[in-house]
DSSP file (Angstrom, degrees, kcal/mol; ACC not computed):
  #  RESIDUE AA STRUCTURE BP1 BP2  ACC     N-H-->O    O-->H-N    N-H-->O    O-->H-N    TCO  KAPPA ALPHA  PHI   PSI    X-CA   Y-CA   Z-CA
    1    1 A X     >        0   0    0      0, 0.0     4,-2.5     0, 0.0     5,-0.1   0.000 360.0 360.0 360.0 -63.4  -10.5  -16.5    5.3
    2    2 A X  H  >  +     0   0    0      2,-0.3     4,-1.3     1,-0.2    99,-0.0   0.595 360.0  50.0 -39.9 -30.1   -7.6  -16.6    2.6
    3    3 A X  H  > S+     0   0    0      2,-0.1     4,-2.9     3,-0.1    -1,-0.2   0.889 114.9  49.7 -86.4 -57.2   -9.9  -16.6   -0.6
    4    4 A X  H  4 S+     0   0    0      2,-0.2    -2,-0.3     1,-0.2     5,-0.1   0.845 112.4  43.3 -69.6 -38.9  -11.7  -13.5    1.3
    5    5 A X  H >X S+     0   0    0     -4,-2.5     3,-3.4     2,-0.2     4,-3.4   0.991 112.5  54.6 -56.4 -59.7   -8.3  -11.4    2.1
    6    6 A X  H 3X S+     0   0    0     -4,-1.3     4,-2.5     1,-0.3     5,-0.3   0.943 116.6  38.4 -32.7 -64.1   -7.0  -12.3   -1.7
    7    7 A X  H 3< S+     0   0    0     -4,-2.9    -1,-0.3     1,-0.2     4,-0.3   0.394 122.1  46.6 -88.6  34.0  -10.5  -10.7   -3.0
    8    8 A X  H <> S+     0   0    0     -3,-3.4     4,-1.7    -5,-0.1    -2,-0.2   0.648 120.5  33.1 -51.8 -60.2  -10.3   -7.9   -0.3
    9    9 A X  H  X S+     0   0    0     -4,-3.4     4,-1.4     2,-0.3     5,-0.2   0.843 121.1  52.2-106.4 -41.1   -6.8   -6.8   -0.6
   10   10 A X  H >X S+     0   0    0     -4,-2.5     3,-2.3    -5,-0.4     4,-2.1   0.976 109.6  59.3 -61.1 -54.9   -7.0   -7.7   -4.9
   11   11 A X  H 3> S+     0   0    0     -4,-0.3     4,-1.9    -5,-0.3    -2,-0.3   0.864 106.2  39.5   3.6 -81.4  -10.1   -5.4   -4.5
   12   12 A X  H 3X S+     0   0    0     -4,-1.7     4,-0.7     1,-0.2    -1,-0.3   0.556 110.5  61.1 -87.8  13.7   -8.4   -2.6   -3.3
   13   13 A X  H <X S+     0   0    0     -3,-2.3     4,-1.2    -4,-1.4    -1,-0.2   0.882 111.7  38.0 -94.7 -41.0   -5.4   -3.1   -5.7
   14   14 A X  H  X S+     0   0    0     -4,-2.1     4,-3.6    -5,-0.2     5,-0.3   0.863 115.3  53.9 -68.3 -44.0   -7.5   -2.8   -8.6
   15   15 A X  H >X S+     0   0    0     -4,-1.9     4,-2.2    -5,-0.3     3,-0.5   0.975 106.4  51.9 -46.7 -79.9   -9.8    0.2   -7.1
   16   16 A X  H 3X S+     0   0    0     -4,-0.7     4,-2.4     1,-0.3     5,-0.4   0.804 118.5  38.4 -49.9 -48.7   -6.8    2.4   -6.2
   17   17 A X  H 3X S+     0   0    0     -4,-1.2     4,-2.9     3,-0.2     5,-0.4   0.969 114.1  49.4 -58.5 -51.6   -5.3    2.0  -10.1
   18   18 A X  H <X S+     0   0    0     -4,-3.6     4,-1.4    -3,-0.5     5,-0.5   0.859 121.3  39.6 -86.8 -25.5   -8.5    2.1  -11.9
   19   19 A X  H  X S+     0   0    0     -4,-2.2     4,-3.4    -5,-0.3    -1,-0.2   0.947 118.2  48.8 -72.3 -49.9   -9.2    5.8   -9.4
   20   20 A X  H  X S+     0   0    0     -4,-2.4     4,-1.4    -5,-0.3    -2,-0.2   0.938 114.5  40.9 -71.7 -39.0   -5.7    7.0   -9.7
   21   21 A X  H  X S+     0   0    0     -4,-2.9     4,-2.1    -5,-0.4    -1,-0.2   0.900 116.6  53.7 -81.3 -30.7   -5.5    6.6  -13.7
   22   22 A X  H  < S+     0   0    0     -4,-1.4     3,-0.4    -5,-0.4    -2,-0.2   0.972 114.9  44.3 -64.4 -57.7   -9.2    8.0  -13.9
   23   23 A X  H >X S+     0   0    0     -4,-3.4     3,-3.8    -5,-0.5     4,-0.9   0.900 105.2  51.8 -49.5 -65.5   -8.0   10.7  -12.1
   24   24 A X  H 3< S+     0   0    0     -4,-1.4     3,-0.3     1,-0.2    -1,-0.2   0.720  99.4  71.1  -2.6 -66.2   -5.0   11.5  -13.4
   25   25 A X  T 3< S+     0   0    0     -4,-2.1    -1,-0.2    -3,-0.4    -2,-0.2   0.286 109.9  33.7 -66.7   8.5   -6.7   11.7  -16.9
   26   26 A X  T <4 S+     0   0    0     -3,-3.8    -2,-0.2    -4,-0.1    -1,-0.2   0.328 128.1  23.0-151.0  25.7   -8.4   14.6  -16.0
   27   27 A X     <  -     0   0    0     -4,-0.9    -2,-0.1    -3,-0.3     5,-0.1   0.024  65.6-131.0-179.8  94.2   -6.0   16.3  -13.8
   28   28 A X     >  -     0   0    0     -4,-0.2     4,-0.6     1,-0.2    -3,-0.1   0.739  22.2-124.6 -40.5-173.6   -2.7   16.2  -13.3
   29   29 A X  T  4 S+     0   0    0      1,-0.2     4,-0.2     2,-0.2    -1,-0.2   0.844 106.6  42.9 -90.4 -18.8   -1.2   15.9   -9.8
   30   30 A X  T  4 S+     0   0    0      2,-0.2    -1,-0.2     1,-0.1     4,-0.2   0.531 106.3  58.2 -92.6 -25.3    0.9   19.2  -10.0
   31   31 A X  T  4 S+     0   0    0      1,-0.1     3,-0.2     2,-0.1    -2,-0.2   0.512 108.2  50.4-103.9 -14.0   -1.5   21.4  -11.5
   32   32 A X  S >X S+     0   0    0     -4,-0.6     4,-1.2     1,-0.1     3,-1.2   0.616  83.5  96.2 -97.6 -10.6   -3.8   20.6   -8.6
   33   33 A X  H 3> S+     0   0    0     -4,-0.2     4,-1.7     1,-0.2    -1,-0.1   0.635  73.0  58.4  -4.7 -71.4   -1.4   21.3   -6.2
   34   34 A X  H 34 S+     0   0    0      1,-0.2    -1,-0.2     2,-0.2    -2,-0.1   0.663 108.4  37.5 -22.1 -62.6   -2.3   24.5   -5.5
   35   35 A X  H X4 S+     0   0    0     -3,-1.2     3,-1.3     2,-0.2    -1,-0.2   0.645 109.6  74.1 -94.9 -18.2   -5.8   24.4   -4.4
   36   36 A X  H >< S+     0   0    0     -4,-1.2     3,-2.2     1,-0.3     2,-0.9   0.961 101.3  37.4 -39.6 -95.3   -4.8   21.0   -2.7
   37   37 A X  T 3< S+     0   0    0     -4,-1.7    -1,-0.3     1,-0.3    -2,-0.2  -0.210  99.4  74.0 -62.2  31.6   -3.0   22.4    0.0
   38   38 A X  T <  S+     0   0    0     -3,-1.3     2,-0.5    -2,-0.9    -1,-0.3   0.195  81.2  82.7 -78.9   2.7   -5.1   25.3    0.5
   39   39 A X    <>  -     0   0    0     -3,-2.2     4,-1.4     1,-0.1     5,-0.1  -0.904  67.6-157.6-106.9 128.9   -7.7   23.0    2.1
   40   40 A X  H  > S+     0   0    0     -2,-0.5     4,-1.1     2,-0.2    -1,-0.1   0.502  95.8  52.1 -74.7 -12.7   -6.6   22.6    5.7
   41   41 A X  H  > S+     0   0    0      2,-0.1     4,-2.2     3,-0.1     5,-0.3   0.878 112.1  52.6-108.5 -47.3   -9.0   18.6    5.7
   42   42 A X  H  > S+     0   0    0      1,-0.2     4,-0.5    -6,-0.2    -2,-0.2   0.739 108.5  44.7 -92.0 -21.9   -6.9   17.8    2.4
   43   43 A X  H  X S+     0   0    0     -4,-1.4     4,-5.2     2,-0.2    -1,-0.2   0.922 115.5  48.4 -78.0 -43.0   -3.6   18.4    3.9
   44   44 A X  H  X S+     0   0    0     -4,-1.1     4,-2.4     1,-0.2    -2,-0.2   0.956 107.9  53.6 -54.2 -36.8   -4.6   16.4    7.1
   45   45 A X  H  X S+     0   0    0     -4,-2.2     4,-2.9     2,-0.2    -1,-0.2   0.857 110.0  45.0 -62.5 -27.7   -5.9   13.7    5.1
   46   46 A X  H  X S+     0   0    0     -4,-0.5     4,-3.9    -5,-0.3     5,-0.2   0.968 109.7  58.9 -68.4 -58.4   -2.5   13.5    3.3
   47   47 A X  H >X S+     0   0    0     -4,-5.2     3,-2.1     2,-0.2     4,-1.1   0.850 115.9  36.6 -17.4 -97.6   -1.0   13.9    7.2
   48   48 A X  H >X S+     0   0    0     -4,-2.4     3,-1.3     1,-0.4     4,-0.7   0.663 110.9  59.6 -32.2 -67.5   -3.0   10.5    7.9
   49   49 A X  H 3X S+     0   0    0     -4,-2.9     4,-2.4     1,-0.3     3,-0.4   0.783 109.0  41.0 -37.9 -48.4   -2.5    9.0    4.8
   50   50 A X  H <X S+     0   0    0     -4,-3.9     4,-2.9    -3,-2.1    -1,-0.3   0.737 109.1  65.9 -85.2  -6.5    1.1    9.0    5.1
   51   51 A X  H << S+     0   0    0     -3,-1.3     4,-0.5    -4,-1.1    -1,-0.2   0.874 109.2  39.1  -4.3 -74.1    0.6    8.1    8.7
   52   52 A X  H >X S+     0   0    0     -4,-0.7     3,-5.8    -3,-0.4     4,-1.8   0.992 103.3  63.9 -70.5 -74.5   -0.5    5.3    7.7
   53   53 A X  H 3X S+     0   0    0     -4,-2.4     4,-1.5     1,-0.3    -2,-0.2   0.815 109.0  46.1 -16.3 -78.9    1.7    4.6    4.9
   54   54 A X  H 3X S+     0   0    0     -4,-2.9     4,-2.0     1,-0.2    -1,-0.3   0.733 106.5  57.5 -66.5  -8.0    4.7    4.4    7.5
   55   55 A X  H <> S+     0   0    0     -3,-5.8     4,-0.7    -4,-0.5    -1,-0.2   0.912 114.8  37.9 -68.3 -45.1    2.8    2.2   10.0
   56   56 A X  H >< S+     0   0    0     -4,-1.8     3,-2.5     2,-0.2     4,-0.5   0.962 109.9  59.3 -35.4 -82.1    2.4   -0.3    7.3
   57   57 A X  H >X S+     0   0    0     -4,-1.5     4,-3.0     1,-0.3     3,-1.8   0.748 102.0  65.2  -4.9 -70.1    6.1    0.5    5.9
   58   58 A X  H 3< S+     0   0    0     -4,-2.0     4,-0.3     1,-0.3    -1,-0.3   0.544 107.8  34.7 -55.8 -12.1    7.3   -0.7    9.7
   59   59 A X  T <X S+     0   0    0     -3,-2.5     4,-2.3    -4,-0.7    -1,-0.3   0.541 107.1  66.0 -91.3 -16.4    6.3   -4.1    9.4
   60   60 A X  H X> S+     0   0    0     -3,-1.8     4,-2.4    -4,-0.5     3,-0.6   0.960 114.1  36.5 -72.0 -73.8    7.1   -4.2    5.7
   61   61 A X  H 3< S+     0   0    0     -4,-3.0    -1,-0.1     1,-0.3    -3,-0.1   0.811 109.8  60.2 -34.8 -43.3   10.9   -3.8    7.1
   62   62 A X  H 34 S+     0   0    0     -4,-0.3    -1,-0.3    -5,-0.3    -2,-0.2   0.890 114.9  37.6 -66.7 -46.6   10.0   -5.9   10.0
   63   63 A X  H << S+     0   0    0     -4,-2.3    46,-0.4    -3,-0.6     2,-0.3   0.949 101.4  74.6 -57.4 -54.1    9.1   -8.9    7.1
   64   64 A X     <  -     0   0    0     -4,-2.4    -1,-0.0     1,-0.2    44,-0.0  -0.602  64.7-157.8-104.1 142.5   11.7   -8.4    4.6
   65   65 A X        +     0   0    0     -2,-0.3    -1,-0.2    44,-0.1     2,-0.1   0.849  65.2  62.9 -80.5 -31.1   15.2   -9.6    5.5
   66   66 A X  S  > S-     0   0    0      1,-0.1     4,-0.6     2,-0.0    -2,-0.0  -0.667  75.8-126.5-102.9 167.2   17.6   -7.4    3.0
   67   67 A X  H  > S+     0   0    0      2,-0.2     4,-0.7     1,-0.2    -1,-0.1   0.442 103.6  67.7 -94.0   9.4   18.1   -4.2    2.7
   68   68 A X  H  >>S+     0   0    0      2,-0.2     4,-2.2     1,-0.1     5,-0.6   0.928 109.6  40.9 -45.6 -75.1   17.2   -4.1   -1.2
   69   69 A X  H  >5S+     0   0    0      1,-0.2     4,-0.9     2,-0.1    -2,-0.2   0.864 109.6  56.7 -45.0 -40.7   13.5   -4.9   -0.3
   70   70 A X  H  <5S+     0   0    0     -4,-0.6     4,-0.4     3,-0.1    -1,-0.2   0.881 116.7  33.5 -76.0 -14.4   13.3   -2.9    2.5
   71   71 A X  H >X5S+     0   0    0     -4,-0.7     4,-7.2     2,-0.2     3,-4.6   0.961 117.6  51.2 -57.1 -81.0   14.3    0.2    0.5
   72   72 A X  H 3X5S+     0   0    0     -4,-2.2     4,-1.7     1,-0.3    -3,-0.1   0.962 116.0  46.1 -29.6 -60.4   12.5   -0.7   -3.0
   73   73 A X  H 3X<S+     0   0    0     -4,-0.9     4,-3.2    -5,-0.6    -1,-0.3   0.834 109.8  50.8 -63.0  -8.6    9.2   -1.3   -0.8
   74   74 A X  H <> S+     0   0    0     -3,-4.6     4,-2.2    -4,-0.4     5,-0.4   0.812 117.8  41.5 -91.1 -35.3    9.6    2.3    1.5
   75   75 A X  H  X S+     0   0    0     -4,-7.2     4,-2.8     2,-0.2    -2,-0.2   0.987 115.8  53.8 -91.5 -42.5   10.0    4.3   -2.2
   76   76 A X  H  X S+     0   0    0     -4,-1.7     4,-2.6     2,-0.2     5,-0.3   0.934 120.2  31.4  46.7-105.3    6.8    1.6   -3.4
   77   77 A X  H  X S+     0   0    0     -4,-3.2     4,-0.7     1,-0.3    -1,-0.2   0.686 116.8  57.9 -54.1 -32.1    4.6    2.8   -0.4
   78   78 A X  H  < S+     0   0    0     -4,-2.2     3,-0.3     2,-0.2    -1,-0.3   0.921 120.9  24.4 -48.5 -54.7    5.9    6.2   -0.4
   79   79 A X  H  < S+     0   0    0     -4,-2.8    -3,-0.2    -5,-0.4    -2,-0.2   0.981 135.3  30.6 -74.7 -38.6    5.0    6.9   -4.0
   80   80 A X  H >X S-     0   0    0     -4,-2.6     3,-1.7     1,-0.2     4,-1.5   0.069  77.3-179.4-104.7  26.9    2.0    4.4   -4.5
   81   81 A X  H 3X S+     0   0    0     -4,-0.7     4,-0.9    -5,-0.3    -1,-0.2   0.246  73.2  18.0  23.8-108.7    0.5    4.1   -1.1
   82   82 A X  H 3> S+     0   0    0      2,-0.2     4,-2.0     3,-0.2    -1,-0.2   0.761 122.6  59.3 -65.1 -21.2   -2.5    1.7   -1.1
   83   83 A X  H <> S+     0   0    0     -3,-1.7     4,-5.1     2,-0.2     5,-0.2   0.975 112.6  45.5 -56.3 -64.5   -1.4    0.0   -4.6
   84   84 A X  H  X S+     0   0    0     -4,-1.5     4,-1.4     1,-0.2    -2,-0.2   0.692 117.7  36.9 -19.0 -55.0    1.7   -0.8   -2.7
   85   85 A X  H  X S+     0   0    0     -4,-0.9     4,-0.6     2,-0.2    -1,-0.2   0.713 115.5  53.5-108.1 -27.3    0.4   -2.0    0.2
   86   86 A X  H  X S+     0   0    0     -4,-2.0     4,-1.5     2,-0.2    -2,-0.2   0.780 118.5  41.1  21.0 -69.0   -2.5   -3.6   -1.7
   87   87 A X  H >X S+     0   0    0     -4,-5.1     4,-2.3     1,-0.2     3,-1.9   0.998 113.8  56.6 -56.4 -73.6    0.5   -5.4   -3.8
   88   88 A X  H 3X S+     0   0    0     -4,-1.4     4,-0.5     1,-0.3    -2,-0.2   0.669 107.9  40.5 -32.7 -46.6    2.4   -5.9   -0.8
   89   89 A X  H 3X S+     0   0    0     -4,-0.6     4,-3.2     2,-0.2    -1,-0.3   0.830 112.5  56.4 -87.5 -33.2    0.0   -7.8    1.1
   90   90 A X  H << S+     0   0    0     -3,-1.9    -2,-0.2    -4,-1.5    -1,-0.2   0.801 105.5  58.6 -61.1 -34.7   -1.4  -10.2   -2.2
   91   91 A X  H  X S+     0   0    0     -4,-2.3     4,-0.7     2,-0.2    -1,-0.3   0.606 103.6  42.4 -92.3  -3.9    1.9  -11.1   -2.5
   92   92 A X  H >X S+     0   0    0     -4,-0.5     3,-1.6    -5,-0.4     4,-1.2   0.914 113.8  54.5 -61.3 -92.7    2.4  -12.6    1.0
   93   93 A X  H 3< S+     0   0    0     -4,-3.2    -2,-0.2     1,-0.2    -3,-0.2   0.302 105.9  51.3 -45.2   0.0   -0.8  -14.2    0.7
   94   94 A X  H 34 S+     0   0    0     -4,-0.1    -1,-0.2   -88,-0.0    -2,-0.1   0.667 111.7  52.5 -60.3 -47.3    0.4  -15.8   -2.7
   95   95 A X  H << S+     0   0    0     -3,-1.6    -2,-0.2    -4,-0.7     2,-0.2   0.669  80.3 113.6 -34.2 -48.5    3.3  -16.9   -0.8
   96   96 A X     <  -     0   0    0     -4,-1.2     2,-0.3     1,-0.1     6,-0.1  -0.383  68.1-131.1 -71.5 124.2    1.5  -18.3    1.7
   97   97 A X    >   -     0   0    0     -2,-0.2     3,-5.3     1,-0.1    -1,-0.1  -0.412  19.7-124.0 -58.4 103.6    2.0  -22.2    1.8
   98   98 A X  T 3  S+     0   0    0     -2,-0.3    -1,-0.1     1,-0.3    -2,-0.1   0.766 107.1  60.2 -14.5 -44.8   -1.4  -24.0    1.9
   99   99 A X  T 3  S+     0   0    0      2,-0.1     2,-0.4     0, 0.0    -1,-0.3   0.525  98.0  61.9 -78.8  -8.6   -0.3  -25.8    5.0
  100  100 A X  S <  S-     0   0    0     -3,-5.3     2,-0.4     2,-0.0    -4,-0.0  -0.847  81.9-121.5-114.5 162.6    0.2  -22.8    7.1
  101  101 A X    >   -     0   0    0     -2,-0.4     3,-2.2     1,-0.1     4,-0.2  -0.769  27.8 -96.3-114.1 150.9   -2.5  -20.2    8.1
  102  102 A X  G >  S+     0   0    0     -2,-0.4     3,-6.8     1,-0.3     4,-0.4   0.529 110.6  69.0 -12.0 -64.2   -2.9  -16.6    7.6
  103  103 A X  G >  S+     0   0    0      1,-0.4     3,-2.2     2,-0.2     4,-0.4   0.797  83.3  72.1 -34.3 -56.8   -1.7  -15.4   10.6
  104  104 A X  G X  S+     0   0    0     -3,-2.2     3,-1.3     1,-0.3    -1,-0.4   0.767  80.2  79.7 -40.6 -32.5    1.7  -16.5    9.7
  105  105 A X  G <  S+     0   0    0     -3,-6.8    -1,-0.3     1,-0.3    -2,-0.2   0.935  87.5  56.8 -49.0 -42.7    1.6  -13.5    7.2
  106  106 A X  G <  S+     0   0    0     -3,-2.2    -1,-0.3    -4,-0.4    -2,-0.2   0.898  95.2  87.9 -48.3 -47.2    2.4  -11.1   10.0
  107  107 A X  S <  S-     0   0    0     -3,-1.3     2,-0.5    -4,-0.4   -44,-0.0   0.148  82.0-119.4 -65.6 160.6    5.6  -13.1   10.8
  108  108 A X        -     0   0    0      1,-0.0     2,-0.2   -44,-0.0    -1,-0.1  -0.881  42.8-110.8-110.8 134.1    9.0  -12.6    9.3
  109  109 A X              0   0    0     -2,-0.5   -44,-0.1   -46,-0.4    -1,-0.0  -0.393 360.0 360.0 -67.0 135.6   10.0  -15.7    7.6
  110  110 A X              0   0    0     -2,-0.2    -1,-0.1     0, 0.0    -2,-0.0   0.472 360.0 360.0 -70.1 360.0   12.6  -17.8    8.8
């Protein structure tokens, strides 16, 4: 289970960079703006996204005990969403002490 989250979650850390810098290189984010938000499914999907982004974010808070971390990681998810949370989650599971088992990730460390 732990070797499969690590290439899950590493997976979608690499994916989201290697989309967002392809992307990026062949259109900025400001110059597409425009036509962005003139699709009513591309603003809801942004709706969602950041949805999401703060459900995550609430357990991210829930985890980390100062309020340095909780900041640094809300402007983190805010700006890089899934990289973030991608990051967020690898680095937990790095954390994680052989002797204890996933599940623990959810918990805030004592």
């Amino acid at each position: 289970m732990r070797t499969g989250l690590k290439v899950l979650f590493g997976f979608i850390f690499v994916w989201m960079v290697v989309a967002t810098v392809r992307t990026s290189l062949q259109v900025s984010l400001w110059d597409s703006w425009r036509g962005f938000s003139a699709n009513p499914w591309a603003v809801a999907t942004l709706y969602d996204a950041y949805g999401g982004f703060i459900t995550v974010y609430v357990w991210v808070a829930y985890k980390e005990r100062g309020i340095a971390g909780r900041i640094i990681w809300f402007i983190l998810i805010m700006c890089l969403g899934n990289i973030a949370m991608s990051a967020y989650i690898l680095r937990e599971l790095l954390r994680l002490p052989a002797s204890e088992s996933v599940e623990t990730i959810l918990w805030r460390r004592a």
